[in-house]
C-alpha positions as CSV (number, residue, x, y, z in Angstrom):
1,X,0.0,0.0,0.0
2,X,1.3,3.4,-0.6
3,X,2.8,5.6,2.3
4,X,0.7,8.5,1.6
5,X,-2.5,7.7,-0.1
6,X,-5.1,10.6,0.9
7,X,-6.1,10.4,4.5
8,X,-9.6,10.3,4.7
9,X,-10.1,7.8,2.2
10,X,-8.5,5.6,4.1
11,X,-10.5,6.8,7.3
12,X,-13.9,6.0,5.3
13,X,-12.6,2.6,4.3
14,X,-10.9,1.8,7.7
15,X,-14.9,2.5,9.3
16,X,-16.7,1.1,6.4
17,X,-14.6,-2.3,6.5
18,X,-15.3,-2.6,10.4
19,X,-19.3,-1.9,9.9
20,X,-19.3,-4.9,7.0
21,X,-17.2,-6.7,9.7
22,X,-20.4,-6.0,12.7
23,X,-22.8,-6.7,9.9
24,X,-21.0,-9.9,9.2
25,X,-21.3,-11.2,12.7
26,X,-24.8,-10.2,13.1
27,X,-25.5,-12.3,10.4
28,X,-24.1,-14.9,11.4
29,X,-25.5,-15.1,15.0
30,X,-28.8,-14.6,13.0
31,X,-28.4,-18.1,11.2
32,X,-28.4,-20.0,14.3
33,X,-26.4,-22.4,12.7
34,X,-23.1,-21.5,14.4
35,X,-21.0,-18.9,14.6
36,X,-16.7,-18.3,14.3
37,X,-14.8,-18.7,17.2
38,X,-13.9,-15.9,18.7
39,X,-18.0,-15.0,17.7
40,X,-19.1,-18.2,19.9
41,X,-16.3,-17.1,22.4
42,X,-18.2,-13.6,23.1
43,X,-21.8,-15.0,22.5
44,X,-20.8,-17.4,25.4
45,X,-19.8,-14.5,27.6
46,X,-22.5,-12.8,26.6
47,X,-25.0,-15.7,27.6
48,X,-23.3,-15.9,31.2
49,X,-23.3,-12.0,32.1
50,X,-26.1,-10.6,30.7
51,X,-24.1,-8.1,28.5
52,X,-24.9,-7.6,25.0
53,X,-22.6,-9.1,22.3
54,X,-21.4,-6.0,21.4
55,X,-20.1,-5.0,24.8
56,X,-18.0,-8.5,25.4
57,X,-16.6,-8.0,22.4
58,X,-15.6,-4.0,23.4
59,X,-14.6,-5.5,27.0
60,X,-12.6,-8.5,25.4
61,X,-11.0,-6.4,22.9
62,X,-9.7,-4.3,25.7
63,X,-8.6,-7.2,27.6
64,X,-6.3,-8.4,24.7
65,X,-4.9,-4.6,23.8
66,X,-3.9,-4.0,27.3
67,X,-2.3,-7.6,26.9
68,X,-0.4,-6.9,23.8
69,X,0.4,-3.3,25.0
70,X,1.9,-4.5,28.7
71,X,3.3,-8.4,28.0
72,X,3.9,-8.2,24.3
73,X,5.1,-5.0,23.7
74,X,2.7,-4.3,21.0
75,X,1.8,-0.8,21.0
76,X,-2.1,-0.4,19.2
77,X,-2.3,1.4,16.2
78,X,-4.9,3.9,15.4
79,X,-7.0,1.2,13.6
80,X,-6.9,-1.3,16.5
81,X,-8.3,1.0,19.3
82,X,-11.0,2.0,16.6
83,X,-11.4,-1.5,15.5
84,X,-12.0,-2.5,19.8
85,X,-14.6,0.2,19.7
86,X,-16.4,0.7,16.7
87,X,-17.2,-3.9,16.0
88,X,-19.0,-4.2,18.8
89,X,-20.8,-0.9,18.5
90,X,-22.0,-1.8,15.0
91,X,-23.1,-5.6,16.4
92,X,-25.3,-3.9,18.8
93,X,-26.5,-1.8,16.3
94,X,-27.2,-4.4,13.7
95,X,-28.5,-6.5,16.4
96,X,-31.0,-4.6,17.6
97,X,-32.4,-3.9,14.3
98,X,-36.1,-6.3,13.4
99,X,-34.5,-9.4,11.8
100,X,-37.4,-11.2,10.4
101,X,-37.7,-15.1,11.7
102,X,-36.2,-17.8,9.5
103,X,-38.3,-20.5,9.2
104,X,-36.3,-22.8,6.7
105,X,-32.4,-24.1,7.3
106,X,-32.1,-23.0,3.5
107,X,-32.5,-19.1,4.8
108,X,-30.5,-20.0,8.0
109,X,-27.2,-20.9,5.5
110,X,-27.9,-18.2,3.4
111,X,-27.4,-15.8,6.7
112,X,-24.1,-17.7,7.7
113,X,-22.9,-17.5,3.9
114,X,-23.2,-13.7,3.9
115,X,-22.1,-13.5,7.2
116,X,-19.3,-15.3,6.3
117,X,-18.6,-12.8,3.1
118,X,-18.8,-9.8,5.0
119,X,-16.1,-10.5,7.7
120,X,-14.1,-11.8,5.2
121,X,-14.8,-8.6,2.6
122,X,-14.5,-6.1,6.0
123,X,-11.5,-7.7,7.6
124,X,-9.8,-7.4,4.3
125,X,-10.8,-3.6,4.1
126,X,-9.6,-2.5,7.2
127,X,-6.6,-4.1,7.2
128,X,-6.0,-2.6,3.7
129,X,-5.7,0.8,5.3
130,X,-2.5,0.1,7.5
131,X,-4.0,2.1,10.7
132,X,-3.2,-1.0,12.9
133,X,-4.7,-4.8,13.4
134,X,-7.6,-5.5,15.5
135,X,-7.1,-6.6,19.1
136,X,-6.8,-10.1,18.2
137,X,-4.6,-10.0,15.5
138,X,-2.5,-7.7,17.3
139,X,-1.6,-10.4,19.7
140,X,-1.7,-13.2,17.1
141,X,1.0,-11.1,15.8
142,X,2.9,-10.2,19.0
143,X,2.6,-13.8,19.8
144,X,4.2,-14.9,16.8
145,X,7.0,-12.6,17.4
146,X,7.7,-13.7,21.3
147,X,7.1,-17.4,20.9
148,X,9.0,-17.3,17.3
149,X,6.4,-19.8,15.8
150,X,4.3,-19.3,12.7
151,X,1.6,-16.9,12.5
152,X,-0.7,-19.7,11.0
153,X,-0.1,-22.1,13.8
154,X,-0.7,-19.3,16.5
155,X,-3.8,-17.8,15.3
156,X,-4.9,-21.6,15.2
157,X,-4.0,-22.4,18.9
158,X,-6.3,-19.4,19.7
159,X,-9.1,-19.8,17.8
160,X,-9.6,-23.6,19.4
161,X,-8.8,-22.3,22.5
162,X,-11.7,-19.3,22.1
163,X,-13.8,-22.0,20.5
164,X,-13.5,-24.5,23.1
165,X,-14.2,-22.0,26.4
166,X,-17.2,-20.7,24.4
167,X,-18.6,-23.4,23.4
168,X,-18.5,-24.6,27.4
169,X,-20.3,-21.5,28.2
170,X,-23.2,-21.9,26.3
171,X,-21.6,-20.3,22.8
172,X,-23.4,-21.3,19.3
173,X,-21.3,-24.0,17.7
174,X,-22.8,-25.9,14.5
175,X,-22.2,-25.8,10.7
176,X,-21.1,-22.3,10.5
177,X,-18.4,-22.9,12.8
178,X,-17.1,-25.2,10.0
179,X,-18.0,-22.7,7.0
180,X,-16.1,-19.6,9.2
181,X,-12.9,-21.3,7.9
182,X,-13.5,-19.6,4.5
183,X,-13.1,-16.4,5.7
184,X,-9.6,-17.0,5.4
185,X,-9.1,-17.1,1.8
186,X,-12.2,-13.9,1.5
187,X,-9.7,-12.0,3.6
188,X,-6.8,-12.7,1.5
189,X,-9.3,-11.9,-1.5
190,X,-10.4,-8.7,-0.4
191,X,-7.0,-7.3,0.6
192,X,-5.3,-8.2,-2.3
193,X,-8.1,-6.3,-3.9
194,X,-8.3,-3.2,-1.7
195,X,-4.2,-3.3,-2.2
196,X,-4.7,-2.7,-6.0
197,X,-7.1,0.0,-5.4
198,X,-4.6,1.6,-3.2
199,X,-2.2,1.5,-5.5
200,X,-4.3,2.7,-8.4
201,X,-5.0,5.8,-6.2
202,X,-1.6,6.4,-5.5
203,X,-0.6,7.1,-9.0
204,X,-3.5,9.0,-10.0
205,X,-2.9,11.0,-6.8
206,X,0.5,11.3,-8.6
207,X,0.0,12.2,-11.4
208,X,-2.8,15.3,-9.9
209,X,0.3,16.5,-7.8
């Protein structure tokens, strides 16, 4: 991505990409057919306190940038104290909204698959904009970097750790738990796609200059 593409844009992508990534989750909860990991991990919290969805994943968030900040030495960029804020604040927004009643297990995997798409598409997005990883990937990374172990067998260990805890409190886990591993290869879609557009931007903002 280039060094100096024009601020706000990124800003408008950077919130936009975390809305599709609340939107996405809300979705998915929706389905009732499961959810992601770290999705059943905050349902499960949710189910046990009383607190909306939203606000474990604002308190968990939290939990891991203090984490990363103190044990890690991973200082948050701008993008992952926005990203701790704004994901659960759009998930309570979207959550609250009247989601009609699905009737049919057809409509149920049609939720998860755009839920799916969305976290993927958002992820991507915001990442594109280099303000800073979320919480989690934050100390995904920092945990890399410590341990000196790949970031693919890290971000693994956590995500069956997350899954296993929530599922033990009460967290949805079912078919879309499965699907969720797609989001992956969306991810990898989406920023390879949003890295193109940067670059595109770049020049023209170039050649303007």
């Amino acid at each position: 991505m280039p060094k100096e593409p024009i601020w706000f844009v990124r800003c408008f992508v950077l919130v936009f990409g975390i809305m599709l990534l609340g939107l996405g989750i809300t979705f998915s909860i929706q389905g009732g057919l499961g959810v992601n990991a770290w999705t059943v991990f905050h349902v499960g919290i949710s189910s046990l306190t009383g607190l909306s969805v939203g606000r474990v994943t604002q308190f968990v968030g939290l939990v891991l940038l203090a984490l990363g900040a103190v044990m890690l030495r991973q200082p948050p960029g701008v993008g992952t104290v926005i990203n701790m804020l704004l994901v659960g604040w759009f998930v309570d927004l979207f959550m609250g909204l009247p989601w009609p009643h699905l009737g049919h297990w057809g409509y149920q995997l049609l939720y998860v698959m755009v839920g799916i798409s969305l976290i993927g598409m958002g992820t991507g997005m915001y990442i594109s904009t280099n303000f800073g990883a979320g919480p989690r990937d934050a100390i995904m990374l920092g945990l890399s970097r410590v341990w000196k172990k790949p970031v693919g067998r890290i971000r693994s260990g956590m995500e069956l750790t997350v899954l296993v805890v929530g599922f033990l409190m009460g967290g949805p886990v079912g078919v879309g738990t499965l699907f969720s591993v797609m989001v992956g290869p969306i991810v990898q879609w989406s920023l390879q796609g949003m890295n193109r557009y940067w670059e595109v931007r770049w020049h023209v903002q170039r050649r303007h200059a």
